[in-house]
Backbone bond lengths (Angstrom), bond angles and torsions (degrees), N, CA, C in turn:
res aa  C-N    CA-C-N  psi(-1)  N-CA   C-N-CA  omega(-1)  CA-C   N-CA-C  phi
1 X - - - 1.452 - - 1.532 111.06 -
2 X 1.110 121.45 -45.02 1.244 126.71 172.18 1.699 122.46 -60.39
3 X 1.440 117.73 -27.47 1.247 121.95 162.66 1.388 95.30 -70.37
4 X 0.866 159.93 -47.50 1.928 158.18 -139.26 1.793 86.65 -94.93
5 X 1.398 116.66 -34.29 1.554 91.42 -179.55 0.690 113.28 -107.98
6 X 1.337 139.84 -7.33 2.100 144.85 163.80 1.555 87.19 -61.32
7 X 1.637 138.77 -42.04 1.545 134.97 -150.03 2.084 85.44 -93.59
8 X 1.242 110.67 -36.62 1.762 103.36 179.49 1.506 112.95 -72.17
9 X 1.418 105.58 -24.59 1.826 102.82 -176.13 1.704 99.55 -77.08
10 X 1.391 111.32 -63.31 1.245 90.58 -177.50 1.383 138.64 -52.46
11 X 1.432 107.84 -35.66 2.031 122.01 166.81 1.662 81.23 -27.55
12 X 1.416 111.76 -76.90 1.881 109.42 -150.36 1.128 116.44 -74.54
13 X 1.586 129.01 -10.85 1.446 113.27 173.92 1.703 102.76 -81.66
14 X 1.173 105.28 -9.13 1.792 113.77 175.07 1.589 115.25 -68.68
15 X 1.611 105.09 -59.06 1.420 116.13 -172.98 1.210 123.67 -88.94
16 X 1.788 108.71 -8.52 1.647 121.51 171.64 1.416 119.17 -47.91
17 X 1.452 117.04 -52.91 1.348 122.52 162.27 1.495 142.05 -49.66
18 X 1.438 90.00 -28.01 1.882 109.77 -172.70 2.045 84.58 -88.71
19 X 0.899 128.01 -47.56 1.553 131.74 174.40 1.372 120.77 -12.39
20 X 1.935 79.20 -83.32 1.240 111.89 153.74 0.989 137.80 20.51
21 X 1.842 70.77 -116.04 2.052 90.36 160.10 1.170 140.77 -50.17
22 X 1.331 89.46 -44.91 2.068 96.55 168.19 1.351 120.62 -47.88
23 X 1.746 100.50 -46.17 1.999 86.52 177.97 1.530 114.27 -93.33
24 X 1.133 136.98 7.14 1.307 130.75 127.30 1.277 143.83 -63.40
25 X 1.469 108.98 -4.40 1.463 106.59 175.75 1.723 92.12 -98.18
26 X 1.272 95.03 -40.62 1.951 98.51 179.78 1.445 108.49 -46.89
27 X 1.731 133.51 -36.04 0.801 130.58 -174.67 1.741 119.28 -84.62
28 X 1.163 90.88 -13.96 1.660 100.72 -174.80 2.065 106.54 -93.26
29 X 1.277 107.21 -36.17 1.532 125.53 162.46 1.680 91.76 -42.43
30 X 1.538 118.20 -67.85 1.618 124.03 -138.10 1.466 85.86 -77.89
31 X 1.432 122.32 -26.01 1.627 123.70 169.57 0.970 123.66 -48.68
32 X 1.699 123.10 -64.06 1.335 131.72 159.32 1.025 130.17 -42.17
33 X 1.236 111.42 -21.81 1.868 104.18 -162.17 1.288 93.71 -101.76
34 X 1.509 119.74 -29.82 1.729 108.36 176.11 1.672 112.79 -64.93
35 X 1.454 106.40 -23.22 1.473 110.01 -175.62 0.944 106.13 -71.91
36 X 1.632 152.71 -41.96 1.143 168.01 -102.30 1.967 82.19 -130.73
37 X 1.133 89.44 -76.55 1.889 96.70 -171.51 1.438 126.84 -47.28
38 X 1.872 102.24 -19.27 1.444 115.42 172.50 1.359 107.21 -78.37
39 X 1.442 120.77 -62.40 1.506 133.48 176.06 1.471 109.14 -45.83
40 X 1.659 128.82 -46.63 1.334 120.35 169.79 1.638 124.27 -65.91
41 X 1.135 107.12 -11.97 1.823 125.11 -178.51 1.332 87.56 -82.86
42 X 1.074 127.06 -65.72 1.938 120.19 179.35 0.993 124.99 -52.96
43 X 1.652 116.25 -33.50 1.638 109.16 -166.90 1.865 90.15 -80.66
44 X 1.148 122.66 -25.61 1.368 113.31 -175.53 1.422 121.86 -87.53
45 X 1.373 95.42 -6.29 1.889 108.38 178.98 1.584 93.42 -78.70
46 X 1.496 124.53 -44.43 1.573 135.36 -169.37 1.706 111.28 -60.07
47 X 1.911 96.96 -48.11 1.262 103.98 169.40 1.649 126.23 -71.94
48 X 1.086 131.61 -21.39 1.435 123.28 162.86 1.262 113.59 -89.43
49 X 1.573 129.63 -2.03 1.633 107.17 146.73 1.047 114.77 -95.75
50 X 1.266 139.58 13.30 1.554 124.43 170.77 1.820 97.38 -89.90
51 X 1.538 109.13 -43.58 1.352 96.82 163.10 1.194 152.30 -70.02
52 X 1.410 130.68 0.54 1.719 161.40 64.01 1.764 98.20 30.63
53 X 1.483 101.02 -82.66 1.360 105.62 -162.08 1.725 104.96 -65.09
54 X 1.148 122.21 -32.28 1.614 123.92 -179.89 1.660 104.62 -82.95
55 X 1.229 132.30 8.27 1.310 131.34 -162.11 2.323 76.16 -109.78
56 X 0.974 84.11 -68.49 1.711 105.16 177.71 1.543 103.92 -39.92
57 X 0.924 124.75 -23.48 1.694 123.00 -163.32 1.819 92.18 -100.63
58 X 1.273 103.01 -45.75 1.658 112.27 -162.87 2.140 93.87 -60.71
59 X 0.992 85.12 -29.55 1.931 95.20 -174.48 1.746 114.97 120.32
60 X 1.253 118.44 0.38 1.447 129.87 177.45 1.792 105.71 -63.74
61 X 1.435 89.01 143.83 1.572 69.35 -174.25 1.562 106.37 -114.82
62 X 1.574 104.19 147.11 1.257 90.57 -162.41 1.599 119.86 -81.25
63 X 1.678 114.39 169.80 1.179 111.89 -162.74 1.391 123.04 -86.28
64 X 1.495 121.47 110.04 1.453 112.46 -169.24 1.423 140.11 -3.82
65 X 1.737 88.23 -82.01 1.496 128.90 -179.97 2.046 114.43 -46.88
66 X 1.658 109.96 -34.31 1.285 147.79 -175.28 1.613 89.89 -81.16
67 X 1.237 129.94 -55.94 1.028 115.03 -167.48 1.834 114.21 -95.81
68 X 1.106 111.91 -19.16 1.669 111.02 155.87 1.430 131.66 -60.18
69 X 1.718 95.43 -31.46 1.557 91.05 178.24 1.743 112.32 -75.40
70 X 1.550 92.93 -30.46 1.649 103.61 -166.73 1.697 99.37 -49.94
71 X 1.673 110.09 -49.19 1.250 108.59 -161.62 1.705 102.82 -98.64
72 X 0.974 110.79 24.93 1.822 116.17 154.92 1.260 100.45 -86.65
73 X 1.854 109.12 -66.18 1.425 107.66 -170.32 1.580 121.70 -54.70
74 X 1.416 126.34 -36.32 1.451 126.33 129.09 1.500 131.32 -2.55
75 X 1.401 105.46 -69.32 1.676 93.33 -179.49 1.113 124.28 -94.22
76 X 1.875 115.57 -5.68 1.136 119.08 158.25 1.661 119.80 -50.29
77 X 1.216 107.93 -55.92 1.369 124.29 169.18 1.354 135.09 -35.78
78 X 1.390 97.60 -20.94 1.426 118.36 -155.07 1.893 100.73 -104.66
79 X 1.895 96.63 -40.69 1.494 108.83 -155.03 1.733 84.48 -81.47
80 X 1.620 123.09 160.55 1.184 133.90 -153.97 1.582 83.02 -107.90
């Protein structure tokens, strides 16, 4: 029995490291990708008011309801 756990300690001081790393890189992946998904949520928040704002320029008028939420979601954003 004692050979089976001198042969189990070493397995894990072996694979402890490879572990490890794996769930730190998993955690650093799940990092990025939320960063990525925040920054793409903005660049498309930027792009539907410029298309808003070019709808507004052409003479369309803009849509109430479209523009209350915009500026709710606005001060939500804003309030801490």
């Amino acid at each position: 029995m004692n050979d089976f756990m001198a042969w189990l300690h070493d397995a894990a001081e072996g694979a402890l490291p490879f572990v490890c790393a794996f769930g730190l890189g998993v955690l650093i992946a799940l990092h990025a990708a939320d960063a990525e998904i925040d920054s793409l949520r903005t660049a498309v928040v930027a792009l539907a008011d410029q298309v808003d704002h070019a709808r507004i320029a052409c003479g369309a008028q803009p849509d109430p309801e479209a523009v209350a939420a915009t500026l709710a979601a606005h001060l939500a954003e804003a309030q801490p």
